[in-house]
DRENDOZA-706760 format. One line per 2 residues: their letters; for each residue x, y, z of C-alpha. Coordinates in steps of 0.1 Angstrom, whole numbers, plus 5000, padded with zeros to 4 digits. Each point is the difference from the previous one (the first is absolute). Layout:
// DRENDOZA-706760
A	X Y Z | ...
//
This chain:
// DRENDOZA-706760
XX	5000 5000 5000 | 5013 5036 4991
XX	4995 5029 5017 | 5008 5036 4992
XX	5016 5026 5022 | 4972 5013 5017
XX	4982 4963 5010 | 4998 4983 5037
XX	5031 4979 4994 | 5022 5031 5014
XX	4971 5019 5022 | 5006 5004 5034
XX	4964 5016 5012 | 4988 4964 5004
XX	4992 4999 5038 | 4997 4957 4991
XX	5032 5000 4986 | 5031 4984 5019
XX	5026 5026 5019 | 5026 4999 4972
XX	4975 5008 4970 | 4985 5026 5026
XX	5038 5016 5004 | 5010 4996 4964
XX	5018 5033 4991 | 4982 5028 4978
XX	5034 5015 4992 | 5031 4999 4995
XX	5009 5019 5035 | 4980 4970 5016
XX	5028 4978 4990 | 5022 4976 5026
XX	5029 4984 4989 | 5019 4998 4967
XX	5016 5032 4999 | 5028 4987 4985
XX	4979 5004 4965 | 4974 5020 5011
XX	5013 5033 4994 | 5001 5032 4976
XX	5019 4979 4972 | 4971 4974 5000
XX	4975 5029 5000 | 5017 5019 4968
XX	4995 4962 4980 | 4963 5005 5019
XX	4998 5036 4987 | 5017 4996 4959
XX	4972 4970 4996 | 5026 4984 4974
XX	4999 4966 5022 | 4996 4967 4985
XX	4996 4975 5027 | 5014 4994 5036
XX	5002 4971 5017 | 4996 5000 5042
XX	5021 4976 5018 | 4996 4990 5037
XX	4987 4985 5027 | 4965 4997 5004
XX	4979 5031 5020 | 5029 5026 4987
XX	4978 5025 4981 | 5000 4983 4967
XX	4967 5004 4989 | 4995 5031 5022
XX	5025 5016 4972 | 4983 4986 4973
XX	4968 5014 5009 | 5016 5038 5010
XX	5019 4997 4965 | 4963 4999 4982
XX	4990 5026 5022 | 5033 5028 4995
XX	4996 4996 4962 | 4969 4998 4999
XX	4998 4967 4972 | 4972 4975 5001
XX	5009 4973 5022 | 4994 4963 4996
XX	5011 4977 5028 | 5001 4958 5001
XX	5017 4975 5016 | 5015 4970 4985
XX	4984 4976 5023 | 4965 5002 4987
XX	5005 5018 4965 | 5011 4988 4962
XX	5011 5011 4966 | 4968 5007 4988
XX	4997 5023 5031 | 5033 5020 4991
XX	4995 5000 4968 | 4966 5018 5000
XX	5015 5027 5026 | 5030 5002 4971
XX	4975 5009 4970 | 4979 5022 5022
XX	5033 5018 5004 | 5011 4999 4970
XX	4968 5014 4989 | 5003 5026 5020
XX	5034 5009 4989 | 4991 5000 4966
XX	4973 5024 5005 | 5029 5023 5017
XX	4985 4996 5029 | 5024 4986 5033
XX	5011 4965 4999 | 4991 4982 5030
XX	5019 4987 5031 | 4992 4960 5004
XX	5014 4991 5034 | 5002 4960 5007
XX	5008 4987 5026 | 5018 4971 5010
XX	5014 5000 4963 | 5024 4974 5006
XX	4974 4975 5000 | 4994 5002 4958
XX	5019 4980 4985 | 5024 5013 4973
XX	4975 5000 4973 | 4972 5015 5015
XX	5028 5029 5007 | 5006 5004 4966
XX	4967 5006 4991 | 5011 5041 5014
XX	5028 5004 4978 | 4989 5016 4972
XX	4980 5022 5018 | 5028 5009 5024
XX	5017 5005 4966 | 4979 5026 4979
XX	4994 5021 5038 | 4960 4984 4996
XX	5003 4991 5035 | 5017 5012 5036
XX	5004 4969 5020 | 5008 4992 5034
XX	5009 4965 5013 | 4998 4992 5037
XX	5022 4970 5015 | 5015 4984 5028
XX	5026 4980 4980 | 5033 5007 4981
XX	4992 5018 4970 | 5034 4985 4984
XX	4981 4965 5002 | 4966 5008 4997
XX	4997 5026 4974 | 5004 4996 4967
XX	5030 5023 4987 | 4984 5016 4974
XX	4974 5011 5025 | 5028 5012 5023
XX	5019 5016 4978 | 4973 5025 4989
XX	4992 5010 5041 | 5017 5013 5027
XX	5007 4974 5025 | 4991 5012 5041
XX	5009 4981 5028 | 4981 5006 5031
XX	5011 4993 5032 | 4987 4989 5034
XX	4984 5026 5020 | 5021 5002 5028
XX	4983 4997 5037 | 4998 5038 5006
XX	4986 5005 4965 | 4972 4972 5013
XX	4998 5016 5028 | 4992 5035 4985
XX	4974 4986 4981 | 4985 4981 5030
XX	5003 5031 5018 | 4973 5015 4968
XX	4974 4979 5011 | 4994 5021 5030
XX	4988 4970 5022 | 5011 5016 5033
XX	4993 4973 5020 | 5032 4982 4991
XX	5033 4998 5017 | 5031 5008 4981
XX	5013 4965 5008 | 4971 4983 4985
XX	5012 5024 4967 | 5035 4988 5003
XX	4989 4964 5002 | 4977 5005 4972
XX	5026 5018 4976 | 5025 4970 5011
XX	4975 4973 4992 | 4993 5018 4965
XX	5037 4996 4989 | 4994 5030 4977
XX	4966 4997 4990 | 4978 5030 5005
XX	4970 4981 4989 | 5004 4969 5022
XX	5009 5025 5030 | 4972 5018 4994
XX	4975 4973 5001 | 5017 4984 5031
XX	4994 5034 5015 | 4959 5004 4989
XX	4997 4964 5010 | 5018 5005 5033
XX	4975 5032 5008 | 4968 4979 4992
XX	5008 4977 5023 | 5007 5019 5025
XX	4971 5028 5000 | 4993 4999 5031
XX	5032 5008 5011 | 5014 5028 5016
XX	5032 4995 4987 | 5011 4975 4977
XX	5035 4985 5020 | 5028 4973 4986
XX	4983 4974 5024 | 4965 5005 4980
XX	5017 5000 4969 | 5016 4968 5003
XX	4969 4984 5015 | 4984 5014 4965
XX	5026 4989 4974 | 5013 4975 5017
XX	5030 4992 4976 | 5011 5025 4973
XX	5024 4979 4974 | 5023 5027 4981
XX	4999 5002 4965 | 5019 4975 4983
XX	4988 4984 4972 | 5020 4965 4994
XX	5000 5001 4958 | 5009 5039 4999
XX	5032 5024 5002 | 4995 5004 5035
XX	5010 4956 5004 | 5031 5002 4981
XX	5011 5039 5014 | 4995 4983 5036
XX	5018 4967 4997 | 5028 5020 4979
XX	5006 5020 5028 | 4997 4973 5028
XX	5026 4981 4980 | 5023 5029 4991
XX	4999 5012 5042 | 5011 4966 5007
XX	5028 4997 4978 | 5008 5037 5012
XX	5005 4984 5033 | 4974 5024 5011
XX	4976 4979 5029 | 4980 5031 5007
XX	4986 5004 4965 | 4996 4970 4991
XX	4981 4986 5030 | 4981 5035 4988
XX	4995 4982 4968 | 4990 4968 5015
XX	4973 5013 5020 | 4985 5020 4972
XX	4998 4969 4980 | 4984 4980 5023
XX	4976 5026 5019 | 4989 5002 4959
XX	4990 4962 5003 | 5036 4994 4977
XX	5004 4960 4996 | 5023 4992 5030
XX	5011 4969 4978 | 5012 5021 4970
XX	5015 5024 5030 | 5022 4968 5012
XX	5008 4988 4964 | 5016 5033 4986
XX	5020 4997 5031 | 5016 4967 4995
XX	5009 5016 4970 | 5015 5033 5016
XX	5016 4978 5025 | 5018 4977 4969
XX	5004 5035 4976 | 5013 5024 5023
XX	5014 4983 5028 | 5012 4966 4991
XX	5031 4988 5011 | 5009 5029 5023
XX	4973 4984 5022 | 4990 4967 4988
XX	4976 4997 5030 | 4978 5028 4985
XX	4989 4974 4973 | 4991 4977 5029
XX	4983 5024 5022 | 4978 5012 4968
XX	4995 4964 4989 | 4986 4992 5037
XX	4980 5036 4999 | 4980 4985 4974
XX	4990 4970 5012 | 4989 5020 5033
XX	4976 5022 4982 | 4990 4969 4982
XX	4993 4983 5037 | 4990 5027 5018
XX	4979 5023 4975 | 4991 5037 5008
XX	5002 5018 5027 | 5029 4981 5017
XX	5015 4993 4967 | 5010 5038 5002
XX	5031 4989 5026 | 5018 4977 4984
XX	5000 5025 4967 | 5012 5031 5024
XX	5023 4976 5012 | 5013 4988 4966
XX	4998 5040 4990 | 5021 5012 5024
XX	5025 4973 4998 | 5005 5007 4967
XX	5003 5036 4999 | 5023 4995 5026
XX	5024 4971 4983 | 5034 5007 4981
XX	4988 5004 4963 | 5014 4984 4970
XX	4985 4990 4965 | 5033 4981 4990
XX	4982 4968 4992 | 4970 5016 4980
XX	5024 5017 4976 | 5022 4968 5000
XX	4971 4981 4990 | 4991 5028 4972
XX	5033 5003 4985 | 5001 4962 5000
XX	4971 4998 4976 | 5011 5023 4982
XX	5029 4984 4990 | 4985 4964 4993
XX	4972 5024 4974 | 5033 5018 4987
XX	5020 4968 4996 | 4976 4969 5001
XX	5008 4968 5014 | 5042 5000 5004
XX	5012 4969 5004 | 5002 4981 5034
XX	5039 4996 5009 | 5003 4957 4997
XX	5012 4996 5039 | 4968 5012 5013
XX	4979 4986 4980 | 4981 4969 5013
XX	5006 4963 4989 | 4980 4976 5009
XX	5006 4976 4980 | 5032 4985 4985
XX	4996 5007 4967 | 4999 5036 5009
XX	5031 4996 5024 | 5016 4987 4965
XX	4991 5034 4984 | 5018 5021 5022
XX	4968 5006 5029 | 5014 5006 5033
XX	5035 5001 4991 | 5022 5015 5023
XX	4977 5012 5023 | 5019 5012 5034
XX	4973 4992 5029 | 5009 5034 5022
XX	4992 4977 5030 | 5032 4982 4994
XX	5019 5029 5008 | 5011 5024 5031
XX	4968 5027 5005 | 4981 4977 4974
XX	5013 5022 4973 | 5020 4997 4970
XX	5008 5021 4963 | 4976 4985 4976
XX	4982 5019 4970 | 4964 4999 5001
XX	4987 5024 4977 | 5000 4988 4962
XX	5034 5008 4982 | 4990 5033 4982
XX	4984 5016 5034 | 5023 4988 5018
XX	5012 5036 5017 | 4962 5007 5003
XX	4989 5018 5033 | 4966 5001 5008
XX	4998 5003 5036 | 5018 5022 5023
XX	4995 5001 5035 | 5002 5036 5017
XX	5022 5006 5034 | 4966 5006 5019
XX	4979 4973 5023 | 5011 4965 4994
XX	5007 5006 4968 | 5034 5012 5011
XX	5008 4967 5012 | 4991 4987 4965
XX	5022 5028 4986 | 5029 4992 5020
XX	4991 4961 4992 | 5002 5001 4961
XX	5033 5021 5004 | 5018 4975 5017
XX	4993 4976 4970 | 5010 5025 4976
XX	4963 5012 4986 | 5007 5038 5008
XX	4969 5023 4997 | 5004 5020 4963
X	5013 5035 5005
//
């Protein structure tokens, strides 16, 4: 369904409607958040009317559509809105020759605003190119996901791309502060703007939701609140940015040998309802990647993290992965062994399958002790510190080194080890 600028979808007289469509901003001084864009450059593009298309990236309940909707309003262009959950090409497409139309005639192109645009696939997108092409059109496309993937690049290569931030919790908290429901105290606002995590939509539902329930109140206090919401989970939805940003950053504080952030990290994740099983597998890895040998009992301690949270499930299993976290983040750090094991393959896709030296090969039979299998293998056991000078690697690799051990953790041991039988780490 398409509306134009002046229909119900952006009113805010509706007494029925909920606190955030009731707060939406008539202006551009109404504004909160995303000043990083929102200022006298964006209104000049505004002003010229020469824009194509924009594109507006972020998190949901960050003024997307409120933008859209005060866009139509500033140049004053018929507005068309739809969202790609319920709407399809033959949808579009009549909004595109109504504008067209119209633009033909000389009169103002349209602005179609969809929202949720990622969700059309790549060619029900294509269906706005040529309008986007011969100026028939001004679009706006709302999303939560990464343009770069979900956009096709024609599309994004005739609009402005805007990323919009998380409202921070004072920015919430000036907008909860709008609503003018007295009867709330400023911690109930701060617990509200924390439990939005950015989102002045979701905080300002919380907050009407919060203030029906408790009418009769003579003020609204954190103990009322939390017998009314019981459990706010914070934004974090497990197939979006906001997954792989988290778990980058949990990782990356770990191998930073920084506890504090990541057990940070670790708690976001899970109070998010995060998989503690994935948690405890990209830690095994972590523990094998960036740790390895200068603390082989990180692999152990991840290895036995996992089954834990397997055995225990949540919320205990959130122990054993501080534990394991901490651990970690605390260990001696080295990735000698992954890049050892990378180099290696490497090597066996530059030069295939090199031939096995004869003396380590294995002969189990006579026939192949006849051919040479076997033959002159020195068992190391034979001799003092069950070591002796033998070539392993096959003939034309045979100066090959793949892994070096640093002088940290036990790796320094290892280091010291391979010296004494001649395998010096490579300069």
């Amino acid at each position: 369904m398409a509306f134009d600028s002046q229909d119900s979808l952006f009113s805010a007289n509706s007494a029925d409607a909920p606190l955030a469509q009731r707060l939406r901003p008539k202006d551009f001084t109404q504004i909160v958040g995303q000043t990083h864009f929102l200022n006298d450059r964006f209104k000049k593009i505004l002003s010229t009317d020469k824009w194509c298309g924009f594109i507006f990236w972020g998190p949901p309940g960050t003024g997307k559509t409120t933008l859209a909707s005060l866009i139509a309003k500033t140049t004053q262009r018929p507005f068309e809105a739809l969202s790609a959950v319920t709407c399809g090409v033959k949808e579009i497409k009549e909004i595109l020759e109504k504008s067209r139309l119209a633009f033909r005639s000389g009169r103002p192109a349209h602005i179609l605003f969809i929202d949720e645009v990622h969700r059309l696939n790549k060619a029900q997108q294509d269906v706005l190119l040529p309008f986007l092409e011969e100026g028939s059109i001004r679009f706006i496309g709302a999303t939560t996901e990464n343009p770069s993937f979900e956009i096709n690049n024609a599309i994004a290569s005739r609009s402005i791309i805007y990323r919009f931030n998380a409202l921070d919790s004072q920015e919430i908290i000036v907008l909860l502060k709008r609503s003018a429901l007295a009867n709330v105290e400023v911690e109930v606002l701060e617990r509200i703007a924390a439990c939005a995590h950015g989102d002045a939509r979701k905080a300002l539902n919380l907050l009407d939701h919060v203030c029906l329930s408790g009418q009769h109140l003579e003020k609204i206090t954190l103990k009322e609140f939390e017998e009314v919401t019981q459990a706010q989970s914070l934004y974090y939805d497990k197939k979006s940015e906001a997954h792989y940003d988290t778990i980058s950053a949990f990782i990356k504080s770990v191998r930073g040998s920084d506890p504090d952030a990541a057990i940070y990290y670790l708690a976001r994740m899970l109070e998010g309802g995060e998989d503690p099983v994935f948690i405890a597998r990209r830690l095994i890895i972590l523990a094998s990647e960036d740790i390895g040998n200068a603390n082989p009992a990180g692999l152990m301690l991840a290895t036995s993290c996992l089954q834990a949270v397997h055995a225990l499930g949540m919320p205990e299993a959130r122990i054993p992965l501080a534990q394991t976290t901490t651990y970690l983040a605390c260990s001696e750090k080295s990735n000698r062994s992954y890049t050892a094991i990378n180099e290696a393959i490497d090597e066996v896709k530059k030069s295939g399958m090199l031939e096995i030296p004869m003396g380590i090969r294995n002969a189990p039979t006579s026939m192949m002790k006849n051919w040479g299998y076997g033959k002159g293998y020195d068992y190391p056991h034979n001799h003092e510190g069950g070591w002796t000078e033998a070539q392993y690697l096959p003939e034309k690799i045979k100066q090959k080194k793949f892994y070096a051990p640093t002088a940290r953790g036990s790796e320094k041991k290892f280091q010291e080890f391979l010296s004494l039988r001649g395998k010096k780490n490579p300069t």
